[in-house]
C-alpha positions in Angstrom: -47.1 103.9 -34.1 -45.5 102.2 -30.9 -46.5 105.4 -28.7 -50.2 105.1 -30.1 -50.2 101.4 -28.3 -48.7 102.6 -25.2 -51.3 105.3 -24.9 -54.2 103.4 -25.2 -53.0 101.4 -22.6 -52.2 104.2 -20.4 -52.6 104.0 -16.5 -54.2 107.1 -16.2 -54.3 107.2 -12.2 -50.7 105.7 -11.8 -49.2 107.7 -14.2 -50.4 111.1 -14.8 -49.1 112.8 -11.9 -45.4 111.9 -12.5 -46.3 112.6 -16.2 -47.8 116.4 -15.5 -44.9 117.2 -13.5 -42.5 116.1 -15.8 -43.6 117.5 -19.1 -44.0 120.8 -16.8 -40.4 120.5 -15.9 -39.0 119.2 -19.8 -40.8 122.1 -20.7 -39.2 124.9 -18.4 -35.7 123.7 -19.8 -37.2 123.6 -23.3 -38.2 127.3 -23.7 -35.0 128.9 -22.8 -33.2 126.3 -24.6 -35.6 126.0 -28.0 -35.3 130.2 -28.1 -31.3 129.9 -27.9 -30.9 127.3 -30.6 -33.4 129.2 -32.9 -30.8 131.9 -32.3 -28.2 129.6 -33.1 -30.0 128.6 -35.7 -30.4 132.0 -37.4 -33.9 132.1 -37.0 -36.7 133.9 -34.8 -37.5 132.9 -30.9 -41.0 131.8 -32.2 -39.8 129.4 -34.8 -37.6 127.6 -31.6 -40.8 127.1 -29.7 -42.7 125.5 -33.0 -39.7 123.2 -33.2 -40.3 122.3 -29.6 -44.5 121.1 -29.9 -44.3 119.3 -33.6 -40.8 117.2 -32.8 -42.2 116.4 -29.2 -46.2 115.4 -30.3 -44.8 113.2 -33.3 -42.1 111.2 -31.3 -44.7 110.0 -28.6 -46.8 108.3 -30.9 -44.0 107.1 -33.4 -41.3 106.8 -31.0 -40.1 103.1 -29.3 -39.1 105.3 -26.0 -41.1 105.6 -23.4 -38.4 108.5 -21.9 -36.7 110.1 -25.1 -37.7 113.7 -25.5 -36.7 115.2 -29.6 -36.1 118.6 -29.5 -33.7 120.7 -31.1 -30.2 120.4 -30.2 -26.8 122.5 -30.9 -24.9 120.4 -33.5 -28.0 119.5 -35.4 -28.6 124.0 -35.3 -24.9 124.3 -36.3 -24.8 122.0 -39.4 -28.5 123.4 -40.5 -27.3 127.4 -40.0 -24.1 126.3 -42.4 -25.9 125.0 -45.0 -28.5 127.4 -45.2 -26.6 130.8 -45.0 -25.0 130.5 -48.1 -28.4 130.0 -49.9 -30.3 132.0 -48.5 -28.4 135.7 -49.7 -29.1 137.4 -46.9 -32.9 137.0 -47.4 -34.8 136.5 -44.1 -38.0 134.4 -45.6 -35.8 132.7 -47.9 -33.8 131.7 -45.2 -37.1 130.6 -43.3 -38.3 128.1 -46.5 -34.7 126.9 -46.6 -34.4 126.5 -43.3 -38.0 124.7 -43.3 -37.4 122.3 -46.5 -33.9 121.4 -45.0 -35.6 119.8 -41.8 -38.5 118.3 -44.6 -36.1 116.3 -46.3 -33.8 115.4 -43.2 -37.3 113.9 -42.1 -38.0 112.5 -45.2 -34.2 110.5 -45.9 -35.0 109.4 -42.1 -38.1 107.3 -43.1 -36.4 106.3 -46.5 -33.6 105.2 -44.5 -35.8 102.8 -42.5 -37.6 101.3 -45.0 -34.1 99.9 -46.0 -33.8 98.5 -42.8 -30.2 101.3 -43.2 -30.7 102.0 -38.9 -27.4 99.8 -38.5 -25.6 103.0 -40.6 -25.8 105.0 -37.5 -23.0 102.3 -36.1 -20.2 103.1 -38.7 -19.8 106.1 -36.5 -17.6 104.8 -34.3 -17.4 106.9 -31.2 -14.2 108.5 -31.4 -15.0 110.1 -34.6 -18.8 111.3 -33.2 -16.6 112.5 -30.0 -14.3 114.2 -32.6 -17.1 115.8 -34.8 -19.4 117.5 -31.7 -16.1 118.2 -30.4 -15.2 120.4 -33.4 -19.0 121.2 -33.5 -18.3 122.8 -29.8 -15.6 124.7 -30.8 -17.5 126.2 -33.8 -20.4 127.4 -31.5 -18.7 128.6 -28.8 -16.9 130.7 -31.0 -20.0 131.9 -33.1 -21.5 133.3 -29.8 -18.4 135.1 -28.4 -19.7 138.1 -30.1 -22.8 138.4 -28.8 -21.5 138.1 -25.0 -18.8 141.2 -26.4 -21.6 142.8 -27.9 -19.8 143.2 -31.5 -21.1 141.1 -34.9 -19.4 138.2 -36.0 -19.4 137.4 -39.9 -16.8 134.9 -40.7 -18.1 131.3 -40.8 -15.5 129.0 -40.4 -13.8 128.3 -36.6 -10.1 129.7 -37.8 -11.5 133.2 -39.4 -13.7 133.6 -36.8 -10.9 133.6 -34.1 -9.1 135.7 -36.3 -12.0 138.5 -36.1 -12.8 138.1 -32.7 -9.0 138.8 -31.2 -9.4 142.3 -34.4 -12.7 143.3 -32.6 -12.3 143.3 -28.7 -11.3 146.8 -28.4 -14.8 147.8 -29.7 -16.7 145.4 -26.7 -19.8 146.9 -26.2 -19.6 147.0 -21.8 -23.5 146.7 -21.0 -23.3 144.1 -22.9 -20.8 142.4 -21.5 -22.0 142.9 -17.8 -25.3 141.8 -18.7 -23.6 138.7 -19.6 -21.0 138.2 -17.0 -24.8 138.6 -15.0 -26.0 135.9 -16.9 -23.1 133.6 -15.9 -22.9 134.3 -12.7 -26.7 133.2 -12.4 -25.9 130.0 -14.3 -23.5 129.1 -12.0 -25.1 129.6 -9.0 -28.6 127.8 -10.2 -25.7 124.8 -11.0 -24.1 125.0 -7.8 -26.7 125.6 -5.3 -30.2 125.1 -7.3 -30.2 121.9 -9.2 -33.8 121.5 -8.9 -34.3 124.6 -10.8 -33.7 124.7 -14.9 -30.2 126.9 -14.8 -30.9 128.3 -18.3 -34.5 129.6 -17.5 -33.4 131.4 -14.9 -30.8 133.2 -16.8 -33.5 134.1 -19.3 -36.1 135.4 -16.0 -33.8 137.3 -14.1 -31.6 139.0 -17.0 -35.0 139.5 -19.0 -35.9 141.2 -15.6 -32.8 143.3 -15.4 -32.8 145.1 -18.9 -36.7 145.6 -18.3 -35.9 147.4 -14.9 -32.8 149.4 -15.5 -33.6 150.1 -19.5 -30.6 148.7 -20.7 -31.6 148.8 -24.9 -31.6 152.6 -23.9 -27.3 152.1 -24.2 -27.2 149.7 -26.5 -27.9 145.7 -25.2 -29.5 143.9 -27.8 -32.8 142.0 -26.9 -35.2 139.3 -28.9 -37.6 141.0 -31.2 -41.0 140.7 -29.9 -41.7 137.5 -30.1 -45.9 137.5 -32.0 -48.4 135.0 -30.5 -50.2 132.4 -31.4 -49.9 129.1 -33.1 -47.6 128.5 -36.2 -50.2 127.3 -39.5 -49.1 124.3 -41.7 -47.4 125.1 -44.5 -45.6 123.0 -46.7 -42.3 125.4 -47.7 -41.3 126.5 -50.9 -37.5 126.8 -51.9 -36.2 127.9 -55.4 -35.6 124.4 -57.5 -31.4 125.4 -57.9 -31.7 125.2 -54.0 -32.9 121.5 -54.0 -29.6 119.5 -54.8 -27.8 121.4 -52.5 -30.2 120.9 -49.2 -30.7 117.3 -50.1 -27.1 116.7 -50.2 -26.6 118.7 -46.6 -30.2 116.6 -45.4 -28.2 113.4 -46.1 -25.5 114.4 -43.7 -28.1 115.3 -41.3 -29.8 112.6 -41.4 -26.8 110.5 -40.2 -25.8 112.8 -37.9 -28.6 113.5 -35.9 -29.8 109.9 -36.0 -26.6 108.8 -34.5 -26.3 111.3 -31.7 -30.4 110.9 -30.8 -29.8 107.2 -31.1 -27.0 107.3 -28.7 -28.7 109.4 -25.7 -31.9 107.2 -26.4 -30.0 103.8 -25.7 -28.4 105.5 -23.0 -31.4 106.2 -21.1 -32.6 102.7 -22.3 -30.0 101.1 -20.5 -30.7 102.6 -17.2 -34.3 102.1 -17.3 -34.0 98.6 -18.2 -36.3 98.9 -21.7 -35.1 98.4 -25.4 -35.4 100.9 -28.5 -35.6 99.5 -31.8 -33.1 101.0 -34.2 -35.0 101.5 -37.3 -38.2 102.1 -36.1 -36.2 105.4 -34.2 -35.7 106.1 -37.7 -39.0 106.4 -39.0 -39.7 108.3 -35.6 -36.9 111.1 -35.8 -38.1 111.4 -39.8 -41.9 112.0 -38.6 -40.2 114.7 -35.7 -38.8 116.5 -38.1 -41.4 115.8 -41.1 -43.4 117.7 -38.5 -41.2 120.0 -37.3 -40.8 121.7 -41.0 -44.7 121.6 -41.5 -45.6 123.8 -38.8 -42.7 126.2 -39.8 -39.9 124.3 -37.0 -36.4 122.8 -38.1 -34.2 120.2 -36.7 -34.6 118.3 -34.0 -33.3 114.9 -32.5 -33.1 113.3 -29.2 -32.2 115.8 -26.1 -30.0 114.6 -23.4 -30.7 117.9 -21.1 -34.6 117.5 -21.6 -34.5 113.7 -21.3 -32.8 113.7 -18.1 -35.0 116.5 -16.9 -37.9 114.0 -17.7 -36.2 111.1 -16.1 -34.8 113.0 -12.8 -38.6 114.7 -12.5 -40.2 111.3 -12.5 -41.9 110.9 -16.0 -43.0 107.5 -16.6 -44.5 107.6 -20.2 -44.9 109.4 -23.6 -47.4 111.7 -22.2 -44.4 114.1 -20.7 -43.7 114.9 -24.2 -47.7 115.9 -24.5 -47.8 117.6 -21.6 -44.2 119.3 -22.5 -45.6 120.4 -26.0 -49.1 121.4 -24.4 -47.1 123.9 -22.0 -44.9 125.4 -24.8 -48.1 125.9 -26.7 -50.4 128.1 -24.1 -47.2 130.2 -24.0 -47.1 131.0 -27.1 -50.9 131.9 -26.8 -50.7 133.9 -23.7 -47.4 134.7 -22.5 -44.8 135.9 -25.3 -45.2 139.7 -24.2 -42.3 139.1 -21.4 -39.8 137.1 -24.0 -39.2 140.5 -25.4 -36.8 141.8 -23.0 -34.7 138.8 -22.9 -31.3 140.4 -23.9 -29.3 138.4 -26.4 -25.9 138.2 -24.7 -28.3 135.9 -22.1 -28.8 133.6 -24.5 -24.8 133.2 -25.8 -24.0 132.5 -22.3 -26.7 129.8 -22.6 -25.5 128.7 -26.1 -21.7 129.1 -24.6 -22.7 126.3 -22.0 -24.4 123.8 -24.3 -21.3 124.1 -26.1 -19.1 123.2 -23.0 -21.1 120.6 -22.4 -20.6 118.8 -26.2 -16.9 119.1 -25.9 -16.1 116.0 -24.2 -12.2 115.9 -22.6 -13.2 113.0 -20.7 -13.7 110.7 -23.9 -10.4 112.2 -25.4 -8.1 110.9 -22.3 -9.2 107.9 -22.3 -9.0 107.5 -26.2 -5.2 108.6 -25.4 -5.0 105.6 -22.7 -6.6 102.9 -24.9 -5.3 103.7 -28.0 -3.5 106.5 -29.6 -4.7 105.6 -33.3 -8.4 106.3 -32.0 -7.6 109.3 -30.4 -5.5 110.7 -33.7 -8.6 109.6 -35.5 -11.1 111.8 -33.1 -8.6 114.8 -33.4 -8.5 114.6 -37.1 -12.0 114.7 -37.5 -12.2 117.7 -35.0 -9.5 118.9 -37.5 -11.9 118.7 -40.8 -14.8 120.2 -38.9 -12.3 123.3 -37.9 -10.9 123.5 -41.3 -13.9 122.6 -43.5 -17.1 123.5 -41.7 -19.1 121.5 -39.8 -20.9 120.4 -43.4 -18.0 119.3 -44.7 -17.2 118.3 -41.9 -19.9 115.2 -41.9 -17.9 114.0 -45.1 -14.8 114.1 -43.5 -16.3 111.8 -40.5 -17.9 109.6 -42.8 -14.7 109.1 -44.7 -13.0 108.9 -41.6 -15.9 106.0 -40.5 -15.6 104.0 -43.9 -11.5 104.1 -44.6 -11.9 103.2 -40.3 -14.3 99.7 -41.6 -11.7 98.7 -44.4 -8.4 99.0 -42.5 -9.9 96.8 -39.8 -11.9 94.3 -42.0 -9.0 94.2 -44.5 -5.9 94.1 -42.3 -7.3 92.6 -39.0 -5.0 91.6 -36.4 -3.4 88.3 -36.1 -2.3 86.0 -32.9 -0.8 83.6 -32.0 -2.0 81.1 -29.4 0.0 78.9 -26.9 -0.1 77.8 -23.0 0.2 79.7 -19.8 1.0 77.6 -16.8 -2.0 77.6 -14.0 -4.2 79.5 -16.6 -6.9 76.7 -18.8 -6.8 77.4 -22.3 -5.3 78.9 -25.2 -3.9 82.3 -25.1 -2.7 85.4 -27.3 0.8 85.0 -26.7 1.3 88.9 -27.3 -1.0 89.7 -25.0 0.0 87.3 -22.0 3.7 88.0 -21.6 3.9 84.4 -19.8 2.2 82.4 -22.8 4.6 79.8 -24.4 3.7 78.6 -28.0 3.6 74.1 -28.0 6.3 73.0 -29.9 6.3 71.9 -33.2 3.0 73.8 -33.4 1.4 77.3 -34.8 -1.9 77.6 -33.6 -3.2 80.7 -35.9 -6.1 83.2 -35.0 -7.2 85.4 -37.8 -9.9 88.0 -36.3 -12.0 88.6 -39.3 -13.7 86.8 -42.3 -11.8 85.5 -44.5 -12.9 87.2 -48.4 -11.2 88.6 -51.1 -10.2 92.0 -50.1 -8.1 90.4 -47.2 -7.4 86.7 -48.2 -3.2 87.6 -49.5 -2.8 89.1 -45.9 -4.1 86.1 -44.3 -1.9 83.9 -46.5 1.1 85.6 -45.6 0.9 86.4 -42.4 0.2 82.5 -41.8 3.4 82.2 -44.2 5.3 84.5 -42.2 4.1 82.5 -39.0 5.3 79.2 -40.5 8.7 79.9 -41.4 9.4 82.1 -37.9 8.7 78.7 -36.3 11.7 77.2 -38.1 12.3 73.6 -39.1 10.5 71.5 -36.2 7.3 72.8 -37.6 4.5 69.9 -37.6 1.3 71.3 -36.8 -0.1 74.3 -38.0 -3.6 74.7 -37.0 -5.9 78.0 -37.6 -8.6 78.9 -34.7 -11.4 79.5 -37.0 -13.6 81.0 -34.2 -13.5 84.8 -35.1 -13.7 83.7 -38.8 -17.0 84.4 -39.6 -17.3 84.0 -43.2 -15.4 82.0 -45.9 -15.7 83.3 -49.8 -14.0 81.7 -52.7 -10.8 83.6 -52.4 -10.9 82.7 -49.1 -11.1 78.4 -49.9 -8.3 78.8 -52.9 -5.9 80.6 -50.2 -6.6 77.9 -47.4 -6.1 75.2 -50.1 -2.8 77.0 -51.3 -1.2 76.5 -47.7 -2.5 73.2 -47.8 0.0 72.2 -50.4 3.0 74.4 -49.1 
């Protein structure tokens, strides 16, 4: 428990202030957020805020960031609301247990995972097919909560149908609906514009929770939370039917990998810029004890939260006691204060859902894929593709797929160079990539940019053949830069000795 050693050593007097005001801060963003992704989720309001105290108490005593706060986040919502609807039957407490055990054995493959030391499996999504896959994750939610702001239900699950029945429904948009959302955006801008210091989607969820109380507005038909019933959640280890079981740990595995790699990614982020290190696979075992947590006090996913990290960072928080006092907050408001969360309409929290979803679909990345190279940005696309097409489950396999067929055309068909000299620049150059670079005569110097082993040891040989004989006949020398050769396996030593003797 790396948090454990840090708290012991805590510097109560130094500390605490900055820590009290932060966790107060993470957890204003974290109540409006946590009751929109339960939404998301298909679950209750209360079940978002248990997912906000179990995920947040666990990381800071197993977690190797001092800054990371693991909440639940809108991809990780997404993938668990497709696996589970089609299990659950329409059952509400099935879907709860489902929902429950889902997040148990996501926690559970985490700490597997890291007892194999498997933390460097996170890597093998590269980052235009993560950009690609929250991308197509984006889509999917933004779409999903369209009907809400329209006040009309939405019941098709994939991206392409739902489009479909959104474009048949808009003639039956519910209006009070939809001005109590166009309220609820014009709040959010203005909190974005004008109020930075204040969380934007809380005060979507005050002020339009304020307007349906004053003006009535369930009276003509805007939908609000069900009340929302106090108190602590019990631990409860959950119970699914066992034909259920191969199903969830098949979807767990995808979440596993999926919300490991996107928590790992905001927590080296914020690593970076505050000048400490995370280790990879000890993250593991924390996100598994998160959400290990998480399912035994009746939560669901959760993984590192960009918005409610940097809330903690830009408020000051220096240790893991902002995630206590976070998770202490969200916890005397569920004992005292969940009266009010009953007039927050729903169409509120699509416009909140609507903006998280803006904020994973990342154009920036996708431009400058375009710029650097189009194969990586056809790869992002197609796996935004398989998540439109396929779900975002299936979706995970397509990206995975995607990852591994990315590994073996680059290990097994790495690129060659060749070297020569460029006049007033020292050394030895790709000749491709400096236009000026002139090979020596009577020599082929020969970079291969892998290790040399079985499953790429022919294309070595013959593009060093290839190189050879476009030399012509005043070849003397040909000599191979074995820098970016790593590693040399017996296939690799009976093709070096077959140029030998050409």
């Amino acid at each position: 428990m790396p948090g454990l050693v840090a708290l012991r050593r805590y510097r109560f007097q130094r500390d605490f202030s900055h820590d009290l005001f932060a966790g107060l801060s993470v957890a204003a963003v974290a109540l409006p957020v946590s009751i929109a992704y339960a939404e998301l989720a298909g679950l209750s309001p209360a079940i978002g805020l248990y997912a906000s105290i179990g995920p947040l108490l666990a990381y800071a005593l197993f977690g190797t960031s001092p800054q990371l706060m693991v909440n639940p986040d809108a991809a990780s919502c997404a993938i668990l609301a497709a696996a589970v609807t089609p299990l659950a039957g329409g059952d509400p407490a099935l879907y709860l247990s489902l929902a429950t055990a889902l997040t148990l054995f996501t926690g559970v493959f985490c700490v597997l995972a890291s007892a194999f030391r498997l933390g460097a499996l996170a890597d093998f999504l590269s980052r235009p097919i993560l950009v690609g896959f929250l991308n197509g994750i984006a889509l999917s939610i933004f779409l999903g909560q369209i009907g809400k702001v329209l006040g009309f239900q939405i019941t098709a699950s994939r991206i392409v149908p739902r489009l479909i029945e959104i474009l048949s429904k808009l003639p039956s948009t519910q209006v009070p609906t939809l001005l109590v959302a166009l309220f609820s955006v014009a709040v959010l801008g203005l909190m974005q514009r004008f109020f930075t210091r204040v969380p934007a989607a809380l005060a979507v969820l005050v002020l339009s929770a304020a307007l349906v109380g004053l003006l009535d507005l369930p009276a003509v038909g805007v939908a609000v939370l069900a009340p929302v019933p106090a108190g602590l959640p019990m631990p409860a280890l959950p119970f699914v039917p066992w034909y259920t079981v191969p199903k969830l740990l098949g979807s767990a595995a995808g979440l596993a990998l999926v919300l490991f790699t996107s928590g790992t990614i905001t927590s080296r982020s914020f690593a970076s810029r505050g000048g400490y290190d995370v280790n990879v696979d000890r993250e593991l075992v924390a996100y598994g004890a998160a959400n290990i947590a998480s399912s035994l006090t009746q939560g669901f996913v959760a993984t590192g939260a960009d918005s409610r990290t940097a809330m903690a960072v830009t408020a000051g928080g220096k240790t893991q006691v902002t995630g206590l006092v976070a998770a202490a907050t969200i916890a005397l408001l569920l004992l005292l204060f969940t009266g009010p969360l009953q007039f927050v309409p729903v169409a509120a929290l699509g416009v909140v859902l609507i903006a998280a979803a803006l904020s994973l679909l990342d154009v920036t990345s996708l431009r400058q894929f375009w710029r650097m190279d189009r194969r990586e940005f056809g790869l992002s696309l197609i796996t935004t593709a398989g998540v439109v097409a396929l779900g975002s489950i299936n979706g995970i396999l397509v990206a995975v797929a995607l990852a591994i067929i990315r590994f073996v055309k680059h290990t097994a068909r790495p690129s060659v160079e060749l070297l020569g000299e460029e006049k007033g620049l020292p050394g030895l150059h790709s000749i491709d990539r400096h236009g000026a670079a002139q090979a020596i005569p009577g020599m082929v110097l020969f970079r291969f940019n892998a290790p040399l082993v079985f499953f790429n040891a022919d294309h070595f040989k013959q593009c060093a053949l290839s190189a050879a004989q476009a030399s012509g006949d005043d070849l003397r020398w040909f000599v191979i830069d074995a820098i970016p050769i790593s590693d040399i396996d017996i296939n690799g030593l009976v093709v070096l000795k077959d140029l030998q003797q050409k």
